[in-house]
DRENNUVEX-692584 format. One record per residue (C-alpha): residue number from 0; x, y, z. Coordinates in steps of 0.05 Angstrom, whole numbers, plus 5000, padded with zeros to 4 digits. Example, Ala and Ser with C-alpha at 12.3 -4.5 7.8 and 13.67 -1.06 7.14 Angstrom:
<sites>
+-----+------+------+------+
:   i :    u :    v :    w :
+-----+------+------+------+
:   0 : 5246 : 4910 : 5156 :
:   1 : 5273 : 4979 : 5143 :
+-----+------+------+------+
</sites>
This chain:
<sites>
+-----+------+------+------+
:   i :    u :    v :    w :
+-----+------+------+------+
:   0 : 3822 : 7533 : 7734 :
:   1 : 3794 : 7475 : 7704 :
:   2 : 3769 : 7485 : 7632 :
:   3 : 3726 : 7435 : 7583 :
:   4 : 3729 : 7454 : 7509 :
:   5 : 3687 : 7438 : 7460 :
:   6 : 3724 : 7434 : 7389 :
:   7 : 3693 : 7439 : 7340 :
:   8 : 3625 : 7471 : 7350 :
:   9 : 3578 : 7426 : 7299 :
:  10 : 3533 : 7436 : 7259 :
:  11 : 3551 : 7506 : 7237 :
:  12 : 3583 : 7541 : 7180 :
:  13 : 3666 : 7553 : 7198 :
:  14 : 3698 : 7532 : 7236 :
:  15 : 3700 : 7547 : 7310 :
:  16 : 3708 : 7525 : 7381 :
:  17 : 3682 : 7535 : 7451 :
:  18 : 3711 : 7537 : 7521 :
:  19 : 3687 : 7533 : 7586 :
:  20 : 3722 : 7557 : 7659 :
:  21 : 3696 : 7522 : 7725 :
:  22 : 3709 : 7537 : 7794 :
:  23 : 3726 : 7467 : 7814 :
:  24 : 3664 : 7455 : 7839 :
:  25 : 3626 : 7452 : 7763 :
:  26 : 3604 : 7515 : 7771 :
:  27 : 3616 : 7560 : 7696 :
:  28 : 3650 : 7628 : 7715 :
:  29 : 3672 : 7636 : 7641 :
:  30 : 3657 : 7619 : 7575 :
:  31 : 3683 : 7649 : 7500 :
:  32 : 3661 : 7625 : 7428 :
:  33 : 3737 : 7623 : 7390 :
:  34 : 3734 : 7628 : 7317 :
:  35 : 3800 : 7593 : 7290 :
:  36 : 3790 : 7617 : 7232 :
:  37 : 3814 : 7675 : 7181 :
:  38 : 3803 : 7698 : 7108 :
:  39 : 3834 : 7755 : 7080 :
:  40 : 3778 : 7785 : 7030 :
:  41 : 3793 : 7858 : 7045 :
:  42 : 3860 : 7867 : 7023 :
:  43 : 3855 : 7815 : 6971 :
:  44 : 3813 : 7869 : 6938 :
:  45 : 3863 : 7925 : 6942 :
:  46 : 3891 : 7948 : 6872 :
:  47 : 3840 : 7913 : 6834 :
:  48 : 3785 : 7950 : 6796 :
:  49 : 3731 : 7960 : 6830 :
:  50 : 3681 : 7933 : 6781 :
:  51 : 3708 : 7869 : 6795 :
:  52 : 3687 : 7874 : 6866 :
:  53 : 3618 : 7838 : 6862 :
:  54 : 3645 : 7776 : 6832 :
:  55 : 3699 : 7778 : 6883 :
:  56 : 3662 : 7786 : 6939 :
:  57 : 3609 : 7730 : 6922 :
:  58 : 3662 : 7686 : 6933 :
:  59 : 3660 : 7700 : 7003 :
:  60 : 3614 : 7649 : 7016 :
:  61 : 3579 : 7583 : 6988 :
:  62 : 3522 : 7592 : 7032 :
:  63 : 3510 : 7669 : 7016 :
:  64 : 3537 : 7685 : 6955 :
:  65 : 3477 : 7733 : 6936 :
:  66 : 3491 : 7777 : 6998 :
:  67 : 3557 : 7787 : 6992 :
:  68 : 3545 : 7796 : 6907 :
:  69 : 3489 : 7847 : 6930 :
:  70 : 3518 : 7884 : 6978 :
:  71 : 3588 : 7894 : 6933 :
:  72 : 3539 : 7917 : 6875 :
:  73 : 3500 : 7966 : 6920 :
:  74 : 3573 : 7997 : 6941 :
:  75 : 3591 : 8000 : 6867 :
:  76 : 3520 : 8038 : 6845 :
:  77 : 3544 : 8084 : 6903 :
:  78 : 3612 : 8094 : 6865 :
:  79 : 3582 : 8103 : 6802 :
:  80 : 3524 : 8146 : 6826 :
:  81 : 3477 : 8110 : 6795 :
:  82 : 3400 : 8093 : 6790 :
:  83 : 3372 : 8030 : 6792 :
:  84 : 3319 : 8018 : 6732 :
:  85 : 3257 : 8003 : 6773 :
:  86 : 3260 : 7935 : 6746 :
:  87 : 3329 : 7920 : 6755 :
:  88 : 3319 : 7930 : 6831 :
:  89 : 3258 : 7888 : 6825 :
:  90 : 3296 : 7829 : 6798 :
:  91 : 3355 : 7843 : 6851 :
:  92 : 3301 : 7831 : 6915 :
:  93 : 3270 : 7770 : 6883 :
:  94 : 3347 : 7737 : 6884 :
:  95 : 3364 : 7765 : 6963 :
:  96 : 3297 : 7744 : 6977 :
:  97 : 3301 : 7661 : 6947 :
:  98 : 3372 : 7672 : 6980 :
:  99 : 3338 : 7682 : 7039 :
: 100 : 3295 : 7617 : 7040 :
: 101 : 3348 : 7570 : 7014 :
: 102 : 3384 : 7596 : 7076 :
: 103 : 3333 : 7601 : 7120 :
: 104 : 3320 : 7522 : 7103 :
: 105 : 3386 : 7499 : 7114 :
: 106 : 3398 : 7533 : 7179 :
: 107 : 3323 : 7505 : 7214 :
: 108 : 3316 : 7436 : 7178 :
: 109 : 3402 : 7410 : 7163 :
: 110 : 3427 : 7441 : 7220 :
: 111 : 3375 : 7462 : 7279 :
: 112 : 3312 : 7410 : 7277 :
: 113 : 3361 : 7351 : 7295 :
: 114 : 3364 : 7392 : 7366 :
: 115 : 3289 : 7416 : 7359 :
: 116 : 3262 : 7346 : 7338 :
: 117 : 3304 : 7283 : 7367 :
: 118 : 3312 : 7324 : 7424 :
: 119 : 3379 : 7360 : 7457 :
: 120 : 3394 : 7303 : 7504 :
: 121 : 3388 : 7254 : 7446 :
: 122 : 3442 : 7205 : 7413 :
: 123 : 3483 : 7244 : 7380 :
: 124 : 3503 : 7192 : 7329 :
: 125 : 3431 : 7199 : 7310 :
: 126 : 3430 : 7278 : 7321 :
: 127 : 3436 : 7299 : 7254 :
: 128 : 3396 : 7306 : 7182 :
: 129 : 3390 : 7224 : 7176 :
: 130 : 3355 : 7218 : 7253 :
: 131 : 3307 : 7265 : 7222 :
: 132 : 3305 : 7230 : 7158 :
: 133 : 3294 : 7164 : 7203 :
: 134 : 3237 : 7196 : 7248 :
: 135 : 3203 : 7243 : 7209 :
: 136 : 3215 : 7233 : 7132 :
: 137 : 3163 : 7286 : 7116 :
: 138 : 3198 : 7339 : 7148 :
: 139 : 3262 : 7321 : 7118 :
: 140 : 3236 : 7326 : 7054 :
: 141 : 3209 : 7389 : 7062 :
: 142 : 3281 : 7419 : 7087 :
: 143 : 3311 : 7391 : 7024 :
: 144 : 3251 : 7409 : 6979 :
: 145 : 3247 : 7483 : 7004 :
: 146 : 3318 : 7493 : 6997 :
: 147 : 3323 : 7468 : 6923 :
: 148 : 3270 : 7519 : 6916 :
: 149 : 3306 : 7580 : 6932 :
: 150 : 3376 : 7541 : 6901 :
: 151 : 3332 : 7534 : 6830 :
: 152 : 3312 : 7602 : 6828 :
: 153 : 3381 : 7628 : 6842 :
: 154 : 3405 : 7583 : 6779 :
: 155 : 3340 : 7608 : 6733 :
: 156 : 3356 : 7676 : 6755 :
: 157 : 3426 : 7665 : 6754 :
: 158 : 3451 : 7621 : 6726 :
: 159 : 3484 : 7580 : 6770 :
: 160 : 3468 : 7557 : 6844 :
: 161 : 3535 : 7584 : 6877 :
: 162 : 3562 : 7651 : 6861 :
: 163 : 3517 : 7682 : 6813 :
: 164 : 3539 : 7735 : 6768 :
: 165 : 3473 : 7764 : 6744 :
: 166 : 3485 : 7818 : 6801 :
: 167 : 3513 : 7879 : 6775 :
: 168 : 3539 : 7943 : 6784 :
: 169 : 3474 : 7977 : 6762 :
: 170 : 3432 : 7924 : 6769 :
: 171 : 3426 : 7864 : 6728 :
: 172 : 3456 : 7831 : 6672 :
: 173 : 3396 : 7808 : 6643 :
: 174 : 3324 : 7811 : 6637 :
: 175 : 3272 : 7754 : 6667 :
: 176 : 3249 : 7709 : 6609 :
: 177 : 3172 : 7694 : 6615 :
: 178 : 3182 : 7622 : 6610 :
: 179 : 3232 : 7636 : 6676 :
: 180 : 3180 : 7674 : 6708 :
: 181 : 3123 : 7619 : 6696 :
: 182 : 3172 : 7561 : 6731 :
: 183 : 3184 : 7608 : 6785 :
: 184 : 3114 : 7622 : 6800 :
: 185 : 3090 : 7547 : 6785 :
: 186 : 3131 : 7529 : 6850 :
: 187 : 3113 : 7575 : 6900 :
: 188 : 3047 : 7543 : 6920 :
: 189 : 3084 : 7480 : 6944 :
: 190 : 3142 : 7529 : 6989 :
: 191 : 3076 : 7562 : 7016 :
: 192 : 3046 : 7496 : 7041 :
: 193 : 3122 : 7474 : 7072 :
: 194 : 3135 : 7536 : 7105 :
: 195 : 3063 : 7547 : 7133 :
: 196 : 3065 : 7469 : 7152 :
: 197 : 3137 : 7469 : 7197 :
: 198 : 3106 : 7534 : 7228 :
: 199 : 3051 : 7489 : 7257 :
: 200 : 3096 : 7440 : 7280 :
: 201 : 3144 : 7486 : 7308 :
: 202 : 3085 : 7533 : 7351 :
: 203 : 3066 : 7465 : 7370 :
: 204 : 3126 : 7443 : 7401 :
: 205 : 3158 : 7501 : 7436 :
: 206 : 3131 : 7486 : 7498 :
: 207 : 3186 : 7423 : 7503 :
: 208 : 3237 : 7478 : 7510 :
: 209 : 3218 : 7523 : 7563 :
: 210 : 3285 : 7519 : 7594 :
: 211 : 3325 : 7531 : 7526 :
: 212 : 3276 : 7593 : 7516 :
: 213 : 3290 : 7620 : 7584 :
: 214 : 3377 : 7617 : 7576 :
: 215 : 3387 : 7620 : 7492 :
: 216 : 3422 : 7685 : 7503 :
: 217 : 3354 : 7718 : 7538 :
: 218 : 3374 : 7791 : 7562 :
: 219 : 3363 : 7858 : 7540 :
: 220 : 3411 : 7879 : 7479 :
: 221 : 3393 : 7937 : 7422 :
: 222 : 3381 : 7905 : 7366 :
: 223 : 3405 : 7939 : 7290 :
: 224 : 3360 : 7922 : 7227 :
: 225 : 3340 : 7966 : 7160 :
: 226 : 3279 : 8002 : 7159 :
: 227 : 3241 : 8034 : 7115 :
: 228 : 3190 : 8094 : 7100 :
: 229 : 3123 : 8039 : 7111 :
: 230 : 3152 : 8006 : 7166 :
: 231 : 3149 : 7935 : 7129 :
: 232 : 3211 : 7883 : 7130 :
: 233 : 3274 : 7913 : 7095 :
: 234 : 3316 : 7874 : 7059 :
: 235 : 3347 : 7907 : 7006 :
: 236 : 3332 : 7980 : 7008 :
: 237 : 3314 : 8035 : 7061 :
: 238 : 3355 : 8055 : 7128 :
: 239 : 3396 : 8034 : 7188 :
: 240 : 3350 : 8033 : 7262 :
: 241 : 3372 : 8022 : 7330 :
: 242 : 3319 : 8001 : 7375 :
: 243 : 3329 : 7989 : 7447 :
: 244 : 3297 : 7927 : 7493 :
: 245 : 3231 : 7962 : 7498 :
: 246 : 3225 : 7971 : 7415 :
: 247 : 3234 : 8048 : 7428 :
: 248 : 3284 : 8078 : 7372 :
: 249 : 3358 : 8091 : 7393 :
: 250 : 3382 : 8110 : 7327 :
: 251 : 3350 : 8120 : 7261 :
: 252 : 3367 : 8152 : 7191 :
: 253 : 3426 : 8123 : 7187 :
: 254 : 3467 : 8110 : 7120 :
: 255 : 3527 : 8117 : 7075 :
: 256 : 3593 : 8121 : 7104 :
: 257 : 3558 : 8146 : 7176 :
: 258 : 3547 : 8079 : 7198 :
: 259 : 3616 : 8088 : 7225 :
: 260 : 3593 : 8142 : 7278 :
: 261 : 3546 : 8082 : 7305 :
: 262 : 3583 : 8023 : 7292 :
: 263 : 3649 : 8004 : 7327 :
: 264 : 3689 : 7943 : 7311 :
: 265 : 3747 : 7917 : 7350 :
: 266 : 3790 : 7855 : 7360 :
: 267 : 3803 : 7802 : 7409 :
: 268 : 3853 : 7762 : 7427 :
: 269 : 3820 : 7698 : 7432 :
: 270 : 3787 : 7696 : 7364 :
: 271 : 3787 : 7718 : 7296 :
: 272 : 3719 : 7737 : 7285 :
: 273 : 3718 : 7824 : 7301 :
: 274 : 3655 : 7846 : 7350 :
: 275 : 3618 : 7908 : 7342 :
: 276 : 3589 : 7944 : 7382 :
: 277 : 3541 : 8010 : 7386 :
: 278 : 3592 : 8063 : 7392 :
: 279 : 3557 : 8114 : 7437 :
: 280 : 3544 : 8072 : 7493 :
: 281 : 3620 : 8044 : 7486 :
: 282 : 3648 : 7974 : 7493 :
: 283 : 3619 : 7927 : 7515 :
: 284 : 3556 : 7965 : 7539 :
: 285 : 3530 : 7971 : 7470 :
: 286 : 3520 : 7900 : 7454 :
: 287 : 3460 : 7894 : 7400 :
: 288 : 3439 : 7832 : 7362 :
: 289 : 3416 : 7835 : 7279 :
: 290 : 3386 : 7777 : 7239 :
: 291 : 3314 : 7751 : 7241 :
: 292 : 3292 : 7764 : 7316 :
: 293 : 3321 : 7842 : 7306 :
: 294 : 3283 : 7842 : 7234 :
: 295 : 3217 : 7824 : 7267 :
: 296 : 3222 : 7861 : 7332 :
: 297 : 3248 : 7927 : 7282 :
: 298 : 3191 : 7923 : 7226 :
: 299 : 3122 : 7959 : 7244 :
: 300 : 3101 : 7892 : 7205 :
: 301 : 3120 : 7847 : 7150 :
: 302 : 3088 : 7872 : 7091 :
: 303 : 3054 : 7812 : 7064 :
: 304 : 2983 : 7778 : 7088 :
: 305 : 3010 : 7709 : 7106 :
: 306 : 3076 : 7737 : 7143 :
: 307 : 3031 : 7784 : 7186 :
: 308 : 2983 : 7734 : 7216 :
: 309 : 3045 : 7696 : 7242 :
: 310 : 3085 : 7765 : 7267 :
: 311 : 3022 : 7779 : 7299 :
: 312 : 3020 : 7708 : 7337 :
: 313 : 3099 : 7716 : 7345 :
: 314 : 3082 : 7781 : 7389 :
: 315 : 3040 : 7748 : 7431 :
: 316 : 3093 : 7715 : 7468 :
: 317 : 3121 : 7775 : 7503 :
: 318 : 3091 : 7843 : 7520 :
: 319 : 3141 : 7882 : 7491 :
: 320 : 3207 : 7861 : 7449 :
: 321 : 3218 : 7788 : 7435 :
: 322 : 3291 : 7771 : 7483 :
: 323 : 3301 : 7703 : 7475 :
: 324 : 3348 : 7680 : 7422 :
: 325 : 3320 : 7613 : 7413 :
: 326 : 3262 : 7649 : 7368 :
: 327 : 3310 : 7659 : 7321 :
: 328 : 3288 : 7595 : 7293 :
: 329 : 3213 : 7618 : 7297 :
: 330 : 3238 : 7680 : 7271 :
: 331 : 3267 : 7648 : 7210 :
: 332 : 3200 : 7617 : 7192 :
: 333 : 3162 : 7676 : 7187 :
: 334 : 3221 : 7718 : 7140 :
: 335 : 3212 : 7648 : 7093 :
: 336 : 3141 : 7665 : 7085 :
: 337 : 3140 : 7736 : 7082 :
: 338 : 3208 : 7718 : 7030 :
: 339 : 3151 : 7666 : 6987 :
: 340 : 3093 : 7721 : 6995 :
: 341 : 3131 : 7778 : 6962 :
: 342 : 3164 : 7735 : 6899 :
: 343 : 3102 : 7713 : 6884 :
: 344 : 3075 : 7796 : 6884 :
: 345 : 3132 : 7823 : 6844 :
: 346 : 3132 : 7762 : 6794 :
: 347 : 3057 : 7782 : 6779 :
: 348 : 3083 : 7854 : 6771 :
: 349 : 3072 : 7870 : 6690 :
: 350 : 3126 : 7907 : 6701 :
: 351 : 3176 : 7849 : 6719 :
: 352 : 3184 : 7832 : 6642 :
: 353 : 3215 : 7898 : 6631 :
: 354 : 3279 : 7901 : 6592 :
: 355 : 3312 : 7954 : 6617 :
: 356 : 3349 : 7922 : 6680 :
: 357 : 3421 : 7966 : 6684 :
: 358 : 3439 : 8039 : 6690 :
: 359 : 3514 : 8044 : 6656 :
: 360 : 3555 : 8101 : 6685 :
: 361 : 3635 : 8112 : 6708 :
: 362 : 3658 : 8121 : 6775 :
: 363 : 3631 : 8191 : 6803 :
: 364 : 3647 : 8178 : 6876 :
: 365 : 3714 : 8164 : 6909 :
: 366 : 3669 : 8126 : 6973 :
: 367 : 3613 : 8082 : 6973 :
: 368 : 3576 : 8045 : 7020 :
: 369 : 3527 : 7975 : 7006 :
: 370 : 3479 : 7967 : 7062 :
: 371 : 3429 : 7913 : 7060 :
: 372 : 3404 : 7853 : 7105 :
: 373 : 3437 : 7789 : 7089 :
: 374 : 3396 : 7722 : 7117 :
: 375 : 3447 : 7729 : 7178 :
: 376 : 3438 : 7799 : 7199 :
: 377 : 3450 : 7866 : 7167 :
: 378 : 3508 : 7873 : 7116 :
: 379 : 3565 : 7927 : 7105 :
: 380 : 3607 : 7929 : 7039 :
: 381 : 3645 : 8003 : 7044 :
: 382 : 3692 : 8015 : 6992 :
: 383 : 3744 : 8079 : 6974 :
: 384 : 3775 : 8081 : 6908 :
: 385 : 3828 : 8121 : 6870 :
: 386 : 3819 : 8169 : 6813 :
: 387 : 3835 : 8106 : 6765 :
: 388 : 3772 : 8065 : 6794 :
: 389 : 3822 : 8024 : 6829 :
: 390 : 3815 : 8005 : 6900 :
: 391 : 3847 : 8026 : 6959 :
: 392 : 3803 : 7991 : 7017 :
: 393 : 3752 : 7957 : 7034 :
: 394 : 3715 : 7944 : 7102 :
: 395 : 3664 : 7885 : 7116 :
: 396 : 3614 : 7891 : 7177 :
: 397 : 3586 : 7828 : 7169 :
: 398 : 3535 : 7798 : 7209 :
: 399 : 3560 : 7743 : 7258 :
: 400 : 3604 : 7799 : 7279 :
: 401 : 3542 : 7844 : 7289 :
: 402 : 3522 : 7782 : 7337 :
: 403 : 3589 : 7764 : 7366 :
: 404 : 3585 : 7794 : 7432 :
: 405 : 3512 : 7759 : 7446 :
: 406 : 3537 : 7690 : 7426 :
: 407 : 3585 : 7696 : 7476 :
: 408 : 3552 : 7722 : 7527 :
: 409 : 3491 : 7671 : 7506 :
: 410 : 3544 : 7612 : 7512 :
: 411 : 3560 : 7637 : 7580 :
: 412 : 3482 : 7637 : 7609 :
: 413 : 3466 : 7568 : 7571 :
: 414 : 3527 : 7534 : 7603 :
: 415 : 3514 : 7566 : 7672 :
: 416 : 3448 : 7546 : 7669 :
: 417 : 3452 : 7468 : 7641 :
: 418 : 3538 : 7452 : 7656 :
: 419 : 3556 : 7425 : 7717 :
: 420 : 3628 : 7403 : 7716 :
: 421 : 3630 : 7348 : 7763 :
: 422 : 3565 : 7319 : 7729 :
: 423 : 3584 : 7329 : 7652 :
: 424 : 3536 : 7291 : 7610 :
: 425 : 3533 : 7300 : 7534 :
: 426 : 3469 : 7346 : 7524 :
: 427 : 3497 : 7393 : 7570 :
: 428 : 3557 : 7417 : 7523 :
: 429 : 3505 : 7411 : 7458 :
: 430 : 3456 : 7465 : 7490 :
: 431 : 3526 : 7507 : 7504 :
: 432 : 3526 : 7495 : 7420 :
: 433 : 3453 : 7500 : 7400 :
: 434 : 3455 : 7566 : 7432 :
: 435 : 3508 : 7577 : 7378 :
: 436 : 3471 : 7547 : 7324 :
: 437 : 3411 : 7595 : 7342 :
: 438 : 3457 : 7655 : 7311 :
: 439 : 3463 : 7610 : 7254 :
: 440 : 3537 : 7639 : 7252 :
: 441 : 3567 : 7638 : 7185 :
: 442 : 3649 : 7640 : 7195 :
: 443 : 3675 : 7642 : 7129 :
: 444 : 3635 : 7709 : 7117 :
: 445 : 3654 : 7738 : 7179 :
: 446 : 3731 : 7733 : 7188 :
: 447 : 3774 : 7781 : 7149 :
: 448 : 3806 : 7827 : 7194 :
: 449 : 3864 : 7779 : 7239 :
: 450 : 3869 : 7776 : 7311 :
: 451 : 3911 : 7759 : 7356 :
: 452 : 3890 : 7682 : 7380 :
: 453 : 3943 : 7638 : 7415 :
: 454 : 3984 : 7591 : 7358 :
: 455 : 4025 : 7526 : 7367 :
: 456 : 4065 : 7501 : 7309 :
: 457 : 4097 : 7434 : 7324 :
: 458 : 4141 : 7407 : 7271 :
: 459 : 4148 : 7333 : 7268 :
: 460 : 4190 : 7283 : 7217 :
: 461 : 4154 : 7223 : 7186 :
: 462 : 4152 : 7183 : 7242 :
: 463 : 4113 : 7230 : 7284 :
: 464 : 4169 : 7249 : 7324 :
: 465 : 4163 : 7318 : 7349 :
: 466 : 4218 : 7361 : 7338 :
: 467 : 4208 : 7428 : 7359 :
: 468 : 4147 : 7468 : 7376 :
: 469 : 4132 : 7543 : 7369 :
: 470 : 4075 : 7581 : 7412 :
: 471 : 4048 : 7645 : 7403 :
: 472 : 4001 : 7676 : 7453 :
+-----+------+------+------+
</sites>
């Protein structure tokens, strides 16, 4: 059976590649996203103290750090049995939340608007940051302005751009300095204006894309997000919620270590990236979808004034649940606002200033679970430990695994739709990756537990000569 590969997807974060089976008449029959990748964060962490989990986890990713330094910290205030001071968990959302935007603005200005603004059947020499750069400086500014943003208050809050400490066990390390507050607040006007600005450009363009809108991975799936007792976007505290096609609730009240009676993981052969799946309507019926589009199709509404005119608009394109993967980068817009909206409301908070940021305690569980919503999709950090405090596993659900089963079935209708075999022309195979890039997939977080993907070792001397080759799979 004929088969075109694409390796490696671009424009993405990991490393990953694509294939695609024909008929022999250019007809797709079959199509799988491989991730060739593997990281071994969850027994790395066996043995070690479990207060040294947050640090260790943050290194995870480059991209992410907060999420994973959160989501470790949450688990370890489960441990210790903890409660937040009011403030410390202040301080905590105001980090996920610039997380949120610097990620948010990498994924739809580095990585998507080369697709959404040159085009998908354009050059692809020019198909990248500098064509946008080239044709529309202003918006390349913004991508790179918005995202030093959210990177500067990481750093003020932080310290440091890339894996933060100031997350705790507890809470945080230390208090917000007023002068820190001030420069934090003295910015947001300008992130406002950028994020409110690409929203206009985007709504205004979307109608260019009526075919991408119709095959980005458009079919009924659950989709798994937190919610919480006002019905507002979740990021950091509240519950897990299943809602089906139609928005009606599946499963709700979900936390602790019972996200394992909902959530089943499993490996495949063909890639190193584990796919869950809902685990009472089995595999692979319960395919579900997290991130931005399940965030916004979960909440009741955003919470903030700005964020809700735009959900508002945003549920005017469909009757009922929003399908269509491609308005993940829609999607992503409105969580940057909403993200802005509600720094700017807890920096104002009197309270903010507070000193007392971190609740001190041993460990007082054997099991605890950190649940919150990274920018990729809902996060899982369960940990066990011994009597010592030293642990004995960890498990990561992490959230391109969440989506792993609709990016591969969303590669399948994109290339069905736009391949044809004997006709293969260059846009073609980069709407089989937009689709990809849609997920905003983030590998390195994703792959710790191995599968079982095909391997060929060849072993050549100096000369290139090859010697002897061993295959696996």
């Amino acid at each position: 059976m004929p088969t075109v590969t694409i390796d490696p997807v671009t424009r993405i974060e990991g490393h990953a590649k694509i294939t695609l089976r024909t008929d022999g008449h250019g007809d797709v029959v079959d199509a799988h996203f491989h991730v060739t990748q593997v990281r071994g964060f969850e027994k790395i962490c066996e043995g070690r103290p479990f207060t040294e989990m947050p640090a260790l986890m943050a290194r995870i990713c480059g991209i992410c750090p907060v999420s994973h330094l959160l989501a470790a910290s949450k688990a370890c205030d489960e441990l210790m049995a903890v409660k937040i001071p009011e403030t410390g968990e202040k301080l905590r959302r105001i980090m996920n939340l610039a997380q949120v935007v610097q990620s948010h603005a990498l994924s739809f200005f580095h990585l998507s608007s080369p697709d959404l603004l040159l085009g998908m059947d354009s050059d692809p020499e020019q198909r990248n940051i500098l064509g946008v750069m080239a044709k529309n400086p202003e918006m390349a500014r913004d991508g790179i302005r918005l995202r030093q943003f959210g990177q500067q208050i990481l750093e003020t809050l932080g310290g440091r751009r890339v894996h933060p400490g100031w997350i705790v066990p507890g809470g945080v390390s230390e208090p917000l300095a007023l002068a820190h507050r001030d420069q934090i607040l003295a910015a947001i006007p300008e992130a406002l204006d950028i994020v409110r600005r690409s929203l206009k450009w985007f709504k205004s363009n979307m109608e260019q894309f009526r075919a991408e809108i119709r095959t980005f991975a458009n079919f009924p799936t659950m989709f798994l997000a937190l919610a919480n007792q006002h019905g507002h976007l979740a990021f950091n505290r509240g519950w897990l919620r299943f809602i089906d096609a139609n928005g009606e609730v599946v499963a709700d009240n979900i936390s602790g270590p019972a996200y394992k009676n909902y959530i089943g993981e499993m490996n495949q052969e063909d890639s190193y990236l584990k796919s869950t799946y809902f685990k009472p309507a089995g595999y692979p019926d319960g395919i579900y979808r997290v991130g931005p589009l399940a965030r916004l199709n979960a909440c009741e509404h955003a919470g903030t004034t700005l964020a809700d005119e735009e959900l508002a608009e945003f549920r005017e394109l469909e009757r009922r649940t929003i399908l269509s993967s491609f308005y993940y980068h829609y999607a992503r817009l409105i969580e940057m606002l909403f993200a802005i909206e509600t720094m700017k409301r807890l920096l104002e908070d009197k309270s903010i200033l507070n000193k007392h940021v971190r609740a001190f305690a041993e460990p007082n569980n054997f099991e605890g679970v950190g649940i919150m919503e990274a920018p990729r999709g809902t996060l899982i950090h369960h940990y066990t430990i011994d009597e010592h405090g030293l642990m004995t596993s960890a498990n990561l659900v992490i959230a391109t695994g969440h989506n792993n089963m609709a990016i591969n079935k969303g590669v399948l209708q994109v290339a069905r739709h736009f391949v044809e075999g004997e006709k293969m022309h260059q846009g073609m195979l980069n709407r089989v990756e937009a689709v990809v890039r849609a997920f905003d997939p983030c590998l390195s977080c994703s792959t710790h537990a191995a599968g079982q993907m095909p391997l060929k070792i060849e072993l050549r001397n100096p000369d290139g000569e090859l010697l002897d080759t061993l295959v696996r799979g």
